[in-house]
N, C-alpha and C positions, 0 to 999 in steps of 0.2 A: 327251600333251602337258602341261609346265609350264603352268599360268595362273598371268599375273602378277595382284597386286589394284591396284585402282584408283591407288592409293598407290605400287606400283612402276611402274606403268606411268606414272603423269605425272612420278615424277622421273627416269625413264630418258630422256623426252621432254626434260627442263629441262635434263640434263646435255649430252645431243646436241643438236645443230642451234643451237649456239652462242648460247643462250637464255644460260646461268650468262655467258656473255661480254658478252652486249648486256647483261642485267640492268646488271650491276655496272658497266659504262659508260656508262649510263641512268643510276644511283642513283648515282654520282660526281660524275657532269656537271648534276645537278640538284639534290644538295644532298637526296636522299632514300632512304629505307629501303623496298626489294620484298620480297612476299612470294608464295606461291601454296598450294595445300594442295588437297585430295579430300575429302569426304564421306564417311564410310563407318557406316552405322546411323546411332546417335546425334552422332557425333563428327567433326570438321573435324582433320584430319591436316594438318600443316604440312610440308610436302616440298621447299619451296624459302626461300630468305631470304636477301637479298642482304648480312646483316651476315655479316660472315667471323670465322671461330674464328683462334685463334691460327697455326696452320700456313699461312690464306689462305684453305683451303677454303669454300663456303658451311655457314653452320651450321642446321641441319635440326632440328623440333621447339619447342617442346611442340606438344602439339594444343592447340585454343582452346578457352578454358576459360569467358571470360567469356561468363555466359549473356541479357545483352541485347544483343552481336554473335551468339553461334547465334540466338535469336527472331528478330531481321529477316535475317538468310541464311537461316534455313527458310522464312522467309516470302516468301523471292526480292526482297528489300529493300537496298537499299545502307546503309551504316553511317557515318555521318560524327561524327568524336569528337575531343575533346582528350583524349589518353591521355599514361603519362607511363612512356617508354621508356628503358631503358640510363640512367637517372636523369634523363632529360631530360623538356621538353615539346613534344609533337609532335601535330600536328593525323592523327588518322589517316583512312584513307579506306577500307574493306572490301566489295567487290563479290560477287556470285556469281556464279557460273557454271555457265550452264542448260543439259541436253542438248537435243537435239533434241523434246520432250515437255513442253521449260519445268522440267523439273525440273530441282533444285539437284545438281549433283553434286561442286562444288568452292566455292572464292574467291580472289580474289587481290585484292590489296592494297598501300598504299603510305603512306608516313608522311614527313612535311614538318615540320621545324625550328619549333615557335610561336614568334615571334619578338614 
């Protein structure tokens, strides 16, 4: 058998079951930017993102790099920051996401206009 990793398995999950559709009619209708991504060793994989590439697609990537968002997601912490996005200001909000053991194995995320 293929095993998919953590990373293909949740964005197979984001493409199906019309997740990339509710997103981007969430983050429209609300005036804000989604995100999602996996854990994998040291690093936070970004596998969904409701800002769209040129063609419409959703645009997938980087992993997250900033490391006082990793310190509170490994520490099963929510992230609340003004970050400054697509050259904008944006209040952002970064969760984790526990398996059934409490552990981190993902986040998802969203980011709102500072006004």
């Amino acid at each position: 058998k293929n095993k998919k990793t953590k990373a293909e398995t949740l964005k197979a999950w984001t493409e199906g079951n019309n997740f990339s559709k509710y997103v981007k009619t969430q983050s429209e209708a609300k005036n804000v930017v989604m995100t999602a991504g996996v854990k994998s060793g040291d690093q936070y994989i970004r596998v969904y993102t409701s800002v769209p590439l040129a063609n419409g697609r959703p645009a997938y990537g980087p992993n997250l790099t900033d490391p006082y968002t990793i310190q509170l997601l490994n520490a099963g912490e929510t992230v609340a920051r003004e970050s400054i996005l697509f050259g904008k200001r944006y209040l952002t909000y970064v969760l984790p996401v526990l398996n059934e053991d409490d552990e981190v194995i993902g986040f998802y995320g969203f980011a709102a206009p500072a006004t």
